[in-house]
N, CA, C and O atoms as CSV, one atom per row, in Angstrom:
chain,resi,resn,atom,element,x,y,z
A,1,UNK,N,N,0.817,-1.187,0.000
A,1,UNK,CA,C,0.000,0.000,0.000
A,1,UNK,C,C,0.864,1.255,0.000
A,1,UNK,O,O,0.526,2.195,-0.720
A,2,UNK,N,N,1.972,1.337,0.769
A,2,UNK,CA,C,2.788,2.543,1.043
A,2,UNK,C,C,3.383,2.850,-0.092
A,2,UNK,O,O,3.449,4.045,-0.381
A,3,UNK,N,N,4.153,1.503,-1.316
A,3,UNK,CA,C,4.711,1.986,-2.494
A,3,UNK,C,C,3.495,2.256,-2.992
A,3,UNK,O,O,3.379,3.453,-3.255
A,4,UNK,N,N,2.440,1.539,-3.249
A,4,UNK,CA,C,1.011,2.054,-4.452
A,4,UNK,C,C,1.065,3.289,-4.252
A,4,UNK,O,O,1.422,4.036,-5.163
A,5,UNK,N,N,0.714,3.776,-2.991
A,5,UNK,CA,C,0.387,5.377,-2.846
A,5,UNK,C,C,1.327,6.308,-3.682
A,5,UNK,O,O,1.228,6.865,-4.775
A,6,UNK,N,N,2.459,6.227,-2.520
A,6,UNK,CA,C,3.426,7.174,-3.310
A,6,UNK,C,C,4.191,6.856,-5.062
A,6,UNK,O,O,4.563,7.728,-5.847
A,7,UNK,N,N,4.228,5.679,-5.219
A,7,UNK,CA,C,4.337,5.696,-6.677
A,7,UNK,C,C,3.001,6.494,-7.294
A,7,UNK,O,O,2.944,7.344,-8.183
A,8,UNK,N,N,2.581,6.253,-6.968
A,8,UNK,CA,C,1.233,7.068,-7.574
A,8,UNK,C,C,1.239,8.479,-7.452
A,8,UNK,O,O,0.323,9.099,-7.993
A,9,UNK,N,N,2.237,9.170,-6.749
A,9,UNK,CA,C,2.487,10.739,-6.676
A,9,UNK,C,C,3.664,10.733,-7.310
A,9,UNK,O,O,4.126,11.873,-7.263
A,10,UNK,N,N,4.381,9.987,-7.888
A,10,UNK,CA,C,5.461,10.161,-8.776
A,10,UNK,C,C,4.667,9.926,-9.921
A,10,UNK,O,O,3.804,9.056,-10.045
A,11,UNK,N,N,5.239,11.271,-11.241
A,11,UNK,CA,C,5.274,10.877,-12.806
A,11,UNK,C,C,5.410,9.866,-13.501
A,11,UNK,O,O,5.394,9.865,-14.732
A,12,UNK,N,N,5.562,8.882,-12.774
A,12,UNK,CA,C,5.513,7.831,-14.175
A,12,UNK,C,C,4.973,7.874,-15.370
A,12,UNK,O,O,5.557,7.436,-16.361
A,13,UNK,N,N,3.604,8.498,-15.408
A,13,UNK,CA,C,3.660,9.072,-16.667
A,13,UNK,C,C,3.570,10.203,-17.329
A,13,UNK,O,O,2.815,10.561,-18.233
A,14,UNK,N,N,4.484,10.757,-16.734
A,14,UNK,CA,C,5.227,12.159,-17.487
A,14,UNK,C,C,6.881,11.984,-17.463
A,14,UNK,O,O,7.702,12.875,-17.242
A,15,UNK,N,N,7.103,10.759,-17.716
A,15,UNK,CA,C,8.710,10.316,-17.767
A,15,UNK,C,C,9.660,9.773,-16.996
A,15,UNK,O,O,10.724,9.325,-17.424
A,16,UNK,N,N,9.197,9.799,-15.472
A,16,UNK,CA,C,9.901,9.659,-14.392
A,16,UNK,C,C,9.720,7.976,-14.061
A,16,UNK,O,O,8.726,7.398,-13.621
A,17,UNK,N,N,11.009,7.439,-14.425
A,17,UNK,CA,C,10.923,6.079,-14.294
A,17,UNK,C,C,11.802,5.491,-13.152
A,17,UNK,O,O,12.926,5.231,-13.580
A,18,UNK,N,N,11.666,5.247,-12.040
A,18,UNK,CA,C,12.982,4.742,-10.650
A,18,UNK,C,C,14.236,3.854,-11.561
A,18,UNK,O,O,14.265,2.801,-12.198
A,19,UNK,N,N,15.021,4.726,-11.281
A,19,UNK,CA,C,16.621,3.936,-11.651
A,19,UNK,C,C,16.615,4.658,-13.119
A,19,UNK,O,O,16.950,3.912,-14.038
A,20,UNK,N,N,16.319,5.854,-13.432
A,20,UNK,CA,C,17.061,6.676,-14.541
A,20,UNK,C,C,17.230,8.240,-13.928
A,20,UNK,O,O,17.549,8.429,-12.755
A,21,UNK,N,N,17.040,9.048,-14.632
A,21,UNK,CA,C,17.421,10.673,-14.281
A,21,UNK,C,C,17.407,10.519,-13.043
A,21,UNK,O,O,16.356,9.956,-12.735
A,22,UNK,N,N,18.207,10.787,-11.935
A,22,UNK,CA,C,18.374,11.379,-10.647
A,22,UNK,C,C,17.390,12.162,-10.390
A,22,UNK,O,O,17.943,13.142,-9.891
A,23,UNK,N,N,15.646,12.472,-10.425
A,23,UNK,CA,C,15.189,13.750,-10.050
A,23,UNK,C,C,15.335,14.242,-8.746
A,23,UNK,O,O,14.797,13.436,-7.987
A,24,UNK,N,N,15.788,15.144,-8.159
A,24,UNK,CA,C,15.520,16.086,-7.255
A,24,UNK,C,C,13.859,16.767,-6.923
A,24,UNK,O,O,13.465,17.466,-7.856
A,25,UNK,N,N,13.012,16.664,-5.908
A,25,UNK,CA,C,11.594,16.705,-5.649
A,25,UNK,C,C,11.761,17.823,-4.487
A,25,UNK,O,O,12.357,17.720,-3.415
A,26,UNK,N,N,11.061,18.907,-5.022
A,26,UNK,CA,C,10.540,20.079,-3.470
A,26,UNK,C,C,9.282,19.692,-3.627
A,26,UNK,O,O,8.566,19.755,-4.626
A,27,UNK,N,N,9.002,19.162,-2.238
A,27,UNK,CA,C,7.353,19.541,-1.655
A,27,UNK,C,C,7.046,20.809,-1.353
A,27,UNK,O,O,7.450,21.318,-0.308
A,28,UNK,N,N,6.158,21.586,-2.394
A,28,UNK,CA,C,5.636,22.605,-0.615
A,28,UNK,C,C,4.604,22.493,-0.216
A,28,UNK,O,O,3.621,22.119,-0.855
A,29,UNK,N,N,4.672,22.922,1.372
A,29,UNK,CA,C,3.698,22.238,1.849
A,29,UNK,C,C,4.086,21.161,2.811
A,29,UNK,O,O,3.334,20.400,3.421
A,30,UNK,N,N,5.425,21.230,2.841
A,30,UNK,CA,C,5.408,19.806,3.084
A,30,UNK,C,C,5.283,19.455,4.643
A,30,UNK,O,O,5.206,18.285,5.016
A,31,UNK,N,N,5.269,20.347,5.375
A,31,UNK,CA,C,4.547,20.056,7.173
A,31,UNK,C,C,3.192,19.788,6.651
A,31,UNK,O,O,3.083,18.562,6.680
A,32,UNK,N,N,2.079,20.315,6.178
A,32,UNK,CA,C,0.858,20.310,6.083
A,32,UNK,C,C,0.269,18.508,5.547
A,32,UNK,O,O,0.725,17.376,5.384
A,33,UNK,N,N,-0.843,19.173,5.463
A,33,UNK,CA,C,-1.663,17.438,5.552
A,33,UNK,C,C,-1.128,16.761,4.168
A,33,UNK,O,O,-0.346,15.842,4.407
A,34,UNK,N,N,-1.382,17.015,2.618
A,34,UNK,CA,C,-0.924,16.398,2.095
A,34,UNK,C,C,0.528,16.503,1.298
A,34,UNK,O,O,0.916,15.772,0.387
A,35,UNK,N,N,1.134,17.492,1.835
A,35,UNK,CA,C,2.817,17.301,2.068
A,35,UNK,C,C,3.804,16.446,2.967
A,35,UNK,O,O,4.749,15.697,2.719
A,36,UNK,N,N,3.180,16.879,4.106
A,36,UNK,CA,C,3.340,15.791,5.127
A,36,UNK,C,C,3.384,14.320,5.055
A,36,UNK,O,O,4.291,13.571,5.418
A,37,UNK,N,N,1.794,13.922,4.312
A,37,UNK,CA,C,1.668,12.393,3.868
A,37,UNK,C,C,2.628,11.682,2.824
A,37,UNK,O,O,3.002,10.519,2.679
A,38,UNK,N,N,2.893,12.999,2.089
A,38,UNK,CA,C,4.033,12.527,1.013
A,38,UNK,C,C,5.046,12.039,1.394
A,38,UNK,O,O,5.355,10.855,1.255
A,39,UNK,N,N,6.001,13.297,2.175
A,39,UNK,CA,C,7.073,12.969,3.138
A,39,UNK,C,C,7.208,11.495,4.072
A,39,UNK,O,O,8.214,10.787,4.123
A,40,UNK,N,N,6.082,11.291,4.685
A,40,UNK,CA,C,5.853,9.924,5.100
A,40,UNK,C,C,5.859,8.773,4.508
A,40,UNK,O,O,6.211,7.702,5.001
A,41,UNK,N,N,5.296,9.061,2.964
A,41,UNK,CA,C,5.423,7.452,3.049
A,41,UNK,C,C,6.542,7.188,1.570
A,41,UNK,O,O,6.969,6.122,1.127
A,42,UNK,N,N,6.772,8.577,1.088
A,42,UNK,CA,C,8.016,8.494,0.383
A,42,UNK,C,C,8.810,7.317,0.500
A,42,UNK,O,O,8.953,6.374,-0.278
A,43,UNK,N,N,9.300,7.553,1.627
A,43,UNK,CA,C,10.964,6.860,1.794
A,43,UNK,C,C,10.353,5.186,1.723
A,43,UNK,O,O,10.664,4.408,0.821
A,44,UNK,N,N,9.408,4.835,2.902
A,44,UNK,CA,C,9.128,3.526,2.264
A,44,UNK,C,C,8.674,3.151,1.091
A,44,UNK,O,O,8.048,2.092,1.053
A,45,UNK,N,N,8.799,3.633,0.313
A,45,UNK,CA,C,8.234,3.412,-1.570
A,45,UNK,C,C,9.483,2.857,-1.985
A,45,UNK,O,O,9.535,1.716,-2.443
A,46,UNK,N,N,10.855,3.840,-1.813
A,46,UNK,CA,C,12.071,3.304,-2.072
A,46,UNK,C,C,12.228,4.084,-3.803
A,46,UNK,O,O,12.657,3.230,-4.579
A,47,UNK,N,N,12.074,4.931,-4.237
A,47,UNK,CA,C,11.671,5.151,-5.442
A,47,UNK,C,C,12.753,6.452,-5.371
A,47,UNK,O,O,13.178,6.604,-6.516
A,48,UNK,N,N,13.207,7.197,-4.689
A,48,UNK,CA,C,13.977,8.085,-4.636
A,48,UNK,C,C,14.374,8.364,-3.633
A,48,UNK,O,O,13.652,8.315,-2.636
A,49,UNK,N,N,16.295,8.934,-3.564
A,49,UNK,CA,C,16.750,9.137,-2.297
A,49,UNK,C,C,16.280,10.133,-1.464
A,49,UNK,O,O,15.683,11.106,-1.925
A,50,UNK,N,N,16.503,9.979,-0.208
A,50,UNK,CA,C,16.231,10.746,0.486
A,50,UNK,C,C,16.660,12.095,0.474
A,50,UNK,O,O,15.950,13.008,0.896
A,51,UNK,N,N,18.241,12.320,-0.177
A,51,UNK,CA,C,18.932,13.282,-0.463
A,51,UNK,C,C,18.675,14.106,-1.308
A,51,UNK,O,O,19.193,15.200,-1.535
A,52,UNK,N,N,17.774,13.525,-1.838
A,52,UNK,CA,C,16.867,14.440,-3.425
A,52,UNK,C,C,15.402,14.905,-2.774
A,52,UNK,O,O,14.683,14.773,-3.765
A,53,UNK,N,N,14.948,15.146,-2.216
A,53,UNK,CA,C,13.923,15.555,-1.508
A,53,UNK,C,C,14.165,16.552,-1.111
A,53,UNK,O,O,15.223,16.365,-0.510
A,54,UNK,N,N,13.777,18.075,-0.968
A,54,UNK,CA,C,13.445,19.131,-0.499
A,54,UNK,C,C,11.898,19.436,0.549
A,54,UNK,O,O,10.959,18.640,0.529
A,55,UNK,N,N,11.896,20.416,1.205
A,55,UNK,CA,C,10.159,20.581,1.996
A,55,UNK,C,C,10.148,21.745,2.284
A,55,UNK,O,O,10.563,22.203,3.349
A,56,UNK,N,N,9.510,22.585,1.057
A,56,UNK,CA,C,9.349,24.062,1.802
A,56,UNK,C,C,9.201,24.260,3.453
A,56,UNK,O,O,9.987,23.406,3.862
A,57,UNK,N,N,8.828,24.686,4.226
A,57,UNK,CA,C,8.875,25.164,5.047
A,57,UNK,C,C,8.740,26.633,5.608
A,57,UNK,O,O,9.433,27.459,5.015
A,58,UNK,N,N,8.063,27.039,6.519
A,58,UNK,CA,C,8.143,28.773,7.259
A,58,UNK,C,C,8.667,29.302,8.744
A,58,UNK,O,O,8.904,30.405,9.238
A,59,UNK,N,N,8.715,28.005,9.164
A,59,UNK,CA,C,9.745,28.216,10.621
A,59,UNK,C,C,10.762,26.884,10.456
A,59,UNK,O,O,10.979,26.036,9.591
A,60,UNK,N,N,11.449,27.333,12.330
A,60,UNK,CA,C,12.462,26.235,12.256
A,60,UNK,C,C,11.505,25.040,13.056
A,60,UNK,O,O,12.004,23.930,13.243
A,61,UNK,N,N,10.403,25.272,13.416
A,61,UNK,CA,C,10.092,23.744,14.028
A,61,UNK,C,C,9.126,23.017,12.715
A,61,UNK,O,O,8.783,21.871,13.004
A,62,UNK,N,N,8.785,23.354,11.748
A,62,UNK,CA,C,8.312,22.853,10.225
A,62,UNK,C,C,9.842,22.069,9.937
A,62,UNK,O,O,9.915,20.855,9.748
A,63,UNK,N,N,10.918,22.897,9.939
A,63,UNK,CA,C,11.824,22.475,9.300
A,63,UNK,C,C,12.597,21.425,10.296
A,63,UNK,O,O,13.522,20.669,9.998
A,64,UNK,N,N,12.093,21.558,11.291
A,64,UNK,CA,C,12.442,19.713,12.204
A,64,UNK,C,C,11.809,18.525,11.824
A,64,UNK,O,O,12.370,17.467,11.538
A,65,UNK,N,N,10.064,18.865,11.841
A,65,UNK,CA,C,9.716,18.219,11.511
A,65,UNK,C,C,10.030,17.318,9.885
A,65,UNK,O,O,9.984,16.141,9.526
A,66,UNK,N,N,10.263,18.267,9.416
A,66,UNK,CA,C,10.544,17.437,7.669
A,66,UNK,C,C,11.754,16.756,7.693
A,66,UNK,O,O,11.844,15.806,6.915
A,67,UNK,N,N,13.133,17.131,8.719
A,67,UNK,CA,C,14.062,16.765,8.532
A,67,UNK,C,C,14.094,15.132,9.061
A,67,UNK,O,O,14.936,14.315,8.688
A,68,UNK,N,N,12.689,14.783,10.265
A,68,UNK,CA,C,12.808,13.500,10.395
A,68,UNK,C,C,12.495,12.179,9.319
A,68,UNK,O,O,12.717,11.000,9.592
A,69,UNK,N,N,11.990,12.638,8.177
A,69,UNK,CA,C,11.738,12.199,7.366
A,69,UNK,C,C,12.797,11.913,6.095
A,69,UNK,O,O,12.639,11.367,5.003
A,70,UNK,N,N,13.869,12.496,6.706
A,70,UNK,CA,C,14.915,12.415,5.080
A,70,UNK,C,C,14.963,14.066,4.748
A,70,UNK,O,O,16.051,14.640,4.717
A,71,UNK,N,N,13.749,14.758,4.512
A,71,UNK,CA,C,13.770,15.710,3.403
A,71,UNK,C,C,14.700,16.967,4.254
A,71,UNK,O,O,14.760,17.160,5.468
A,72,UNK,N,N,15.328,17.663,3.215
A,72,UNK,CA,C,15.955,19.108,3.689
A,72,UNK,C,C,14.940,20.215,3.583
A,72,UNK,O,O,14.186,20.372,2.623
A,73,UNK,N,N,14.998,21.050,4.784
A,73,UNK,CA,C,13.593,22.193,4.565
A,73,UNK,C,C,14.387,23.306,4.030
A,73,UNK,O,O,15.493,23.772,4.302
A,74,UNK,N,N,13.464,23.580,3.180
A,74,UNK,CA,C,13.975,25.183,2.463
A,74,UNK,C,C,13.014,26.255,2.801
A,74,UNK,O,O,11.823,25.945,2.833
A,75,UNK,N,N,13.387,27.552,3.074
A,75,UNK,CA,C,12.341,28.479,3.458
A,75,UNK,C,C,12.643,29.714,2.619
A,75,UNK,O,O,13.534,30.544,2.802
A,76,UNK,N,N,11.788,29.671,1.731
A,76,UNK,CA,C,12.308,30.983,0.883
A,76,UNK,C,C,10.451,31.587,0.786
A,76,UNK,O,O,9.646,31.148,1.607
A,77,UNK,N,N,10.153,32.276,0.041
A,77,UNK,CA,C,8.973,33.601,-0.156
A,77,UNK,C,C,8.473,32.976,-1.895
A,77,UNK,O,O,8.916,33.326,-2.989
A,78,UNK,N,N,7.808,32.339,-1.683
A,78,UNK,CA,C,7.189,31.628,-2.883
A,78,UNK,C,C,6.441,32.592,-3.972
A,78,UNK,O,O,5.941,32.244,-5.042
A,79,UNK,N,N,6.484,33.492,-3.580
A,79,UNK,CA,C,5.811,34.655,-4.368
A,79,UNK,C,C,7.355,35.818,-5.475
A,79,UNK,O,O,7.409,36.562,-6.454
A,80,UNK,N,N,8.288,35.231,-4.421
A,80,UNK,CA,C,9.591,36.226,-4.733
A,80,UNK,C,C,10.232,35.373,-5.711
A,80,UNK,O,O,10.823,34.351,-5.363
A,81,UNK,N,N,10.113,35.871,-7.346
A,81,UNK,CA,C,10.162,34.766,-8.214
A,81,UNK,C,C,11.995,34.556,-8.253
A,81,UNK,O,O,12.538,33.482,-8.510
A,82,UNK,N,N,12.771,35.922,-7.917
A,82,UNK,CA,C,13.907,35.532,-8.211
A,82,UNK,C,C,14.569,34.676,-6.832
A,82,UNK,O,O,15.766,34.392,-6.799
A,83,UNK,N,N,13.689,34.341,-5.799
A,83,UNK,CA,C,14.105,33.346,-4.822
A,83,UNK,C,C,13.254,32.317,-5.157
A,83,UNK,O,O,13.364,31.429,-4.312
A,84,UNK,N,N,12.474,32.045,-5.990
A,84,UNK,CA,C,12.107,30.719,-6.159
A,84,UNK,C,C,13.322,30.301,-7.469
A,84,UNK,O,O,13.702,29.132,-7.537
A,85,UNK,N,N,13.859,31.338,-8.453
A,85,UNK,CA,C,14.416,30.644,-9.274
A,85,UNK,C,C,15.866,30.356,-8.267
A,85,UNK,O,O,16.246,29.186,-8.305
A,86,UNK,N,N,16.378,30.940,-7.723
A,86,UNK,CA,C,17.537,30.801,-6.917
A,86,UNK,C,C,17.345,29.211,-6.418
A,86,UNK,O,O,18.181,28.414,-6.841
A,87,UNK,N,N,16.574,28.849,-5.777
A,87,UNK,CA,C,15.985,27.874,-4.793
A,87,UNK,C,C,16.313,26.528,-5.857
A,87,UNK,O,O,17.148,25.634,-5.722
A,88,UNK,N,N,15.072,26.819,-7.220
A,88,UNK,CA,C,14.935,25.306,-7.868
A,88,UNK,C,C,16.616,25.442,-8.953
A,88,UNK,O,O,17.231,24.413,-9.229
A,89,UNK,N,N,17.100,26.798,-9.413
A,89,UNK,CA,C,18.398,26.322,-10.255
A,89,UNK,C,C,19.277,26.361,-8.859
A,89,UNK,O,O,19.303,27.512,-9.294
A,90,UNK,N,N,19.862,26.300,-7.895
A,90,UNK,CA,C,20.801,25.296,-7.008
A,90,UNK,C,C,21.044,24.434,-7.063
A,90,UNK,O,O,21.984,23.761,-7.486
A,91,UNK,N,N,19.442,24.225,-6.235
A,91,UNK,CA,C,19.406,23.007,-5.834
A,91,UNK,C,C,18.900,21.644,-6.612
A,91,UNK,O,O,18.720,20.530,-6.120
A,92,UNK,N,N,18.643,22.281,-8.639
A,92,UNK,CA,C,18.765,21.274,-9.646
A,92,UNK,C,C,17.244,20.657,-9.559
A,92,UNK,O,O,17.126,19.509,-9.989
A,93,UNK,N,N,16.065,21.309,-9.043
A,93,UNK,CA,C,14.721,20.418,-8.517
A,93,UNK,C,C,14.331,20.565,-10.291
A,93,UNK,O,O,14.277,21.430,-11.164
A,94,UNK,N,N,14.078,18.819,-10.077
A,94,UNK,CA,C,13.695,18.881,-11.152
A,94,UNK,C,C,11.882,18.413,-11.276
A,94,UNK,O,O,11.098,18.613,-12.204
A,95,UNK,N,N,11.701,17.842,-10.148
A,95,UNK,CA,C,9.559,18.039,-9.764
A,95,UNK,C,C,9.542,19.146,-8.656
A,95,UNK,O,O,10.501,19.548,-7.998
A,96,UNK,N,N,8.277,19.535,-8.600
A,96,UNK,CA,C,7.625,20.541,-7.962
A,96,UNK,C,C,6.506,20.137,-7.828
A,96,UNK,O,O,5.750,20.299,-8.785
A,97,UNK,N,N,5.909,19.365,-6.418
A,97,UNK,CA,C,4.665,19.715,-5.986
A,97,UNK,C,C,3.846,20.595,-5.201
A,97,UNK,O,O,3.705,20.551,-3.979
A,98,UNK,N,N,3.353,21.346,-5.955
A,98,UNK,CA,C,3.088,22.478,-5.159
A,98,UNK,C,C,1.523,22.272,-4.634
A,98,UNK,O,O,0.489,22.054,-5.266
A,99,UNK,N,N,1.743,22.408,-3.433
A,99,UNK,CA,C,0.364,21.998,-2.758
A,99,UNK,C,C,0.218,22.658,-1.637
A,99,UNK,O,O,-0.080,22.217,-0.527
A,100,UNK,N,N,0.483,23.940,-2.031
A,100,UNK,CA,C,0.272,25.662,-1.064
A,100,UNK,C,C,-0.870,26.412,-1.876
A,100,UNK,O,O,-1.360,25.851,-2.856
A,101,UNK,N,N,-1.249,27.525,-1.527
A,101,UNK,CA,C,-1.796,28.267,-2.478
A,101,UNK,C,C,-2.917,27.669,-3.369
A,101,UNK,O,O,-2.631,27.561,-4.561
A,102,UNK,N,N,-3.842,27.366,-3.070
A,102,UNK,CA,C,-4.729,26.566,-4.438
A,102,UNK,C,C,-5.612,27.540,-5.029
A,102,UNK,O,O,-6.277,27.132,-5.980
A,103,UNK,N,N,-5.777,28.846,-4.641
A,103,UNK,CA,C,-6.166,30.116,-5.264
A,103,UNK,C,C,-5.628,30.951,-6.571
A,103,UNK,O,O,-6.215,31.277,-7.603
A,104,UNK,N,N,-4.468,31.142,-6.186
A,104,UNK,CA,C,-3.727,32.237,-6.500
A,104,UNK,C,C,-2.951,31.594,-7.528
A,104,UNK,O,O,-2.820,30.370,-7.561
A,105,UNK,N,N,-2.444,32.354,-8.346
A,105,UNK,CA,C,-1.705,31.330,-10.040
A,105,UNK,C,C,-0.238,32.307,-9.951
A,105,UNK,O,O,0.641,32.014,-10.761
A,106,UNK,N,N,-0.001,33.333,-9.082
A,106,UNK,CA,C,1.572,33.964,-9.407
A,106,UNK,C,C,2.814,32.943,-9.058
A,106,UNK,O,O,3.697,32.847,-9.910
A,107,UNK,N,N,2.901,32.339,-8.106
A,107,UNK,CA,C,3.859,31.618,-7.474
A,107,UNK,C,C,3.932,29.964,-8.411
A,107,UNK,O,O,4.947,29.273,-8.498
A,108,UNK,N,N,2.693,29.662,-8.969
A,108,UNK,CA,C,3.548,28.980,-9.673
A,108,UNK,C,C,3.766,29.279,-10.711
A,108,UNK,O,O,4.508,28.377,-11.098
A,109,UNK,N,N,3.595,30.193,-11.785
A,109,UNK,CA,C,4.088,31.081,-12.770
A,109,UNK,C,C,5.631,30.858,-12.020
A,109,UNK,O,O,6.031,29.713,-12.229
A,110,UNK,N,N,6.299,31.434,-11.447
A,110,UNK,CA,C,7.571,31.333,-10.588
A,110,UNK,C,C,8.271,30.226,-10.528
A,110,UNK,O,O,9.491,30.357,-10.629
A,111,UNK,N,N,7.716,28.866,-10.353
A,111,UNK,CA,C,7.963,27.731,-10.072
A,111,UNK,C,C,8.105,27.151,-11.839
A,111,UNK,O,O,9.172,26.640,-12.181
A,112,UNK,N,N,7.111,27.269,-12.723
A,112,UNK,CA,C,7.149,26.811,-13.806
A,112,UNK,C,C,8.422,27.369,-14.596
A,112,UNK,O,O,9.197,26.696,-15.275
A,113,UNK,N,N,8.466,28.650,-14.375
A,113,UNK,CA,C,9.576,29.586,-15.052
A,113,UNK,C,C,11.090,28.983,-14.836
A,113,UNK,O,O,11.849,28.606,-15.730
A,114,UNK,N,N,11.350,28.990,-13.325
A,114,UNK,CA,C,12.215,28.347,-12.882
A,114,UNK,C,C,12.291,26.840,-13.480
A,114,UNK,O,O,13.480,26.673,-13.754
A,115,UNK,N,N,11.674,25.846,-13.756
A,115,UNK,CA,C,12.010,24.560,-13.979
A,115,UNK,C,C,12.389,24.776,-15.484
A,115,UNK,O,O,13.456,24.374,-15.949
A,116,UNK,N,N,11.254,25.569,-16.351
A,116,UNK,CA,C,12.057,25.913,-17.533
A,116,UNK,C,C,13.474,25.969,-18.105
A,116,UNK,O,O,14.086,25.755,-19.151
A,117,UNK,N,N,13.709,26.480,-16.513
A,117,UNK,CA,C,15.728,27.459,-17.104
A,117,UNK,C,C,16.562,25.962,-16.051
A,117,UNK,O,O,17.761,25.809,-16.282
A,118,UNK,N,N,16.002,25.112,-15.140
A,118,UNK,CA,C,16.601,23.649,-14.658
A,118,UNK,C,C,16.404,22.622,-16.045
A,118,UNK,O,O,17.038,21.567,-16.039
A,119,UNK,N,N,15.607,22.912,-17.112
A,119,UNK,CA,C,15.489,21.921,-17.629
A,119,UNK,C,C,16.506,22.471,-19.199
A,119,UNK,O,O,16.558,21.808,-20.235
A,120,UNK,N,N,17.031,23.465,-19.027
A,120,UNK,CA,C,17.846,23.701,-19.963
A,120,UNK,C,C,19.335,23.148,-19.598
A,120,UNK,O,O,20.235,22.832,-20.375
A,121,UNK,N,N,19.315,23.130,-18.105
A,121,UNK,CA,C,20.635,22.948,-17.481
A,121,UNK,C,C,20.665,21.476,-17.774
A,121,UNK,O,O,21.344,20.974,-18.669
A,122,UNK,N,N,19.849,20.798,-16.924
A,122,UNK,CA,C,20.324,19.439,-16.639
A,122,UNK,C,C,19.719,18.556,-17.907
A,122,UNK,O,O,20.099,17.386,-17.873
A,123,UNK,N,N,18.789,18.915,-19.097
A,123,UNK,CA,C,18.524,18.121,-20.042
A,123,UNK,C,C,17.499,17.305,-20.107
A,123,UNK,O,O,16.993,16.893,-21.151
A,124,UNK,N,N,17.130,17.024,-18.904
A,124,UNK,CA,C,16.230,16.297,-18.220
A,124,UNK,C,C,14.711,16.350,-18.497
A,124,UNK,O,O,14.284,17.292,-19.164
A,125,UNK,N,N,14.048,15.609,-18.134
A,125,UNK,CA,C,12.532,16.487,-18.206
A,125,UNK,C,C,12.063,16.722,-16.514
A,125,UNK,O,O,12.309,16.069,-15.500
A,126,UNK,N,N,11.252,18.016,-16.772
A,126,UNK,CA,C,10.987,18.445,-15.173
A,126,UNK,C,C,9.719,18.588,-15.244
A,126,UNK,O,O,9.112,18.917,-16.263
A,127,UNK,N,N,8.938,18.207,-13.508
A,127,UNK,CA,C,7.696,18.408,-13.944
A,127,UNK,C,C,6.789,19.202,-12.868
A,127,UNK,O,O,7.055,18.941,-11.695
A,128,UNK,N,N,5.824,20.075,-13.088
A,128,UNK,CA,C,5.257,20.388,-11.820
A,128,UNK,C,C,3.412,19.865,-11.661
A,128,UNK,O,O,2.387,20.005,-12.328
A,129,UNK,N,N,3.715,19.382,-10.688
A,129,UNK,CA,C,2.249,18.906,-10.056
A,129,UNK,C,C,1.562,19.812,-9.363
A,129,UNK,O,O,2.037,19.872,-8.229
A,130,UNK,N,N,0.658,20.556,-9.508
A,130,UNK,CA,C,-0.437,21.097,-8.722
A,130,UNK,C,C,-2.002,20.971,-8.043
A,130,UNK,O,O,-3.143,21.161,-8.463
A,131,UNK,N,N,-1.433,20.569,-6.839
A,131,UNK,CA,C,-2.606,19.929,-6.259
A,131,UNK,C,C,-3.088,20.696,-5.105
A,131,UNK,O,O,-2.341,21.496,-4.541
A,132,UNK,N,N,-4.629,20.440,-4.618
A,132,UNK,CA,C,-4.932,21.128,-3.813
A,132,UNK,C,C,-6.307,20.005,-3.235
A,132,UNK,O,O,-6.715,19.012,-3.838
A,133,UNK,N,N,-6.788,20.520,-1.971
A,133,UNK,CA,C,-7.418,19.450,-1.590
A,133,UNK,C,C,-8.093,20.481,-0.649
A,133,UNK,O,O,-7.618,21.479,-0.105
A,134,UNK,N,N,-9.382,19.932,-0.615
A,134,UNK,CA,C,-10.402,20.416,0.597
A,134,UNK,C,C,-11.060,19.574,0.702
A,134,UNK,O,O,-11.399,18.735,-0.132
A,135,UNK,N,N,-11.433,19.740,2.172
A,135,UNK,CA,C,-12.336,18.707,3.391
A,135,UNK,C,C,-13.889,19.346,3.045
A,135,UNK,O,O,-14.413,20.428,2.781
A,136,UNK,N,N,-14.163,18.255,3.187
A,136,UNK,CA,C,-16.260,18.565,2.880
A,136,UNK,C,C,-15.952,19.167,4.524
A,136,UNK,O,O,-15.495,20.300,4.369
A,137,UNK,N,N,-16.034,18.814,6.150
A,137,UNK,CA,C,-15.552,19.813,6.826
A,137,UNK,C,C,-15.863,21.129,6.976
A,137,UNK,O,O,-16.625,21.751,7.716
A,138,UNK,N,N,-14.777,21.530,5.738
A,138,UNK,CA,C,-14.349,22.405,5.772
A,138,UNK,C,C,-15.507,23.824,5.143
A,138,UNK,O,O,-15.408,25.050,5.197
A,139,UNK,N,N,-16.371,23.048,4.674
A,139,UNK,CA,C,-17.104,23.936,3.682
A,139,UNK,C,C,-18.531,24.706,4.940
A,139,UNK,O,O,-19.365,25.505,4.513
């Protein structure tokens, strides 16, 4: 069940096959409910290192939490496009799930732009997922 899931949040079909391109993956989001779940059951999938994982983040106790999981927390201003491109050409991210913001369309304009100018670098194909989720709950 734990690989079904999370293989199932990996591209497989948008190119991403385990044991070719190295991708590099930022969650954001990734303290929250379905960032979080990612982070969790990631590592038992076995599908990518732990070292390739990123987790946005906005404090330092978000960024504890993600670090028990494998992932490195990054905290940058998701709206500030020349720190999102800083962020994904570094650190080479070549997916983006962005699962912040399910309103607003500037930040990933930012995120898409950026993988654009990673996918000139590394050759690769890059991909971004945008997901968003609400609780009946919630309504």
């Amino acid at each position: 069940m734990l690989h079904t899931l999370a293989n199932s949040l990996i591209p497989h079909s948008l190119g991403y096959h385990p044991n070719t391109m190295s991708h590099k993956v930022l969650i954001t989001g990734g303290s929250g409910y379905l960032g979080g779940t990612l982070l969790v059951r990631l590592p038992a999938a076995n599908i990518i290192q732990s070292e390739n994982v990123f987790a946005l983040v906005r404090n330092d106790s978000q960024a504890d939490a993600v670090k028990q999981y494998g992932a490195t927390p990054l905290q940058f201003d998701i709206s500030d496009a020349a720190a999102v491109r800083d962020v994904v050409l570094t650190n080479r991210i070549t997916i983006v799930y962005f699962l912040v913001d399910p309103v607003g369309s500037s930040a990933q304009v930012n995120f898409i732009r950026a993988l654009a100018e990673v996918k000139k670098v590394v050759g690769g194909d890059v991909h971004f997922l945008h997901v968003s989720l609400s609780r009946v709950d919630e309504w």
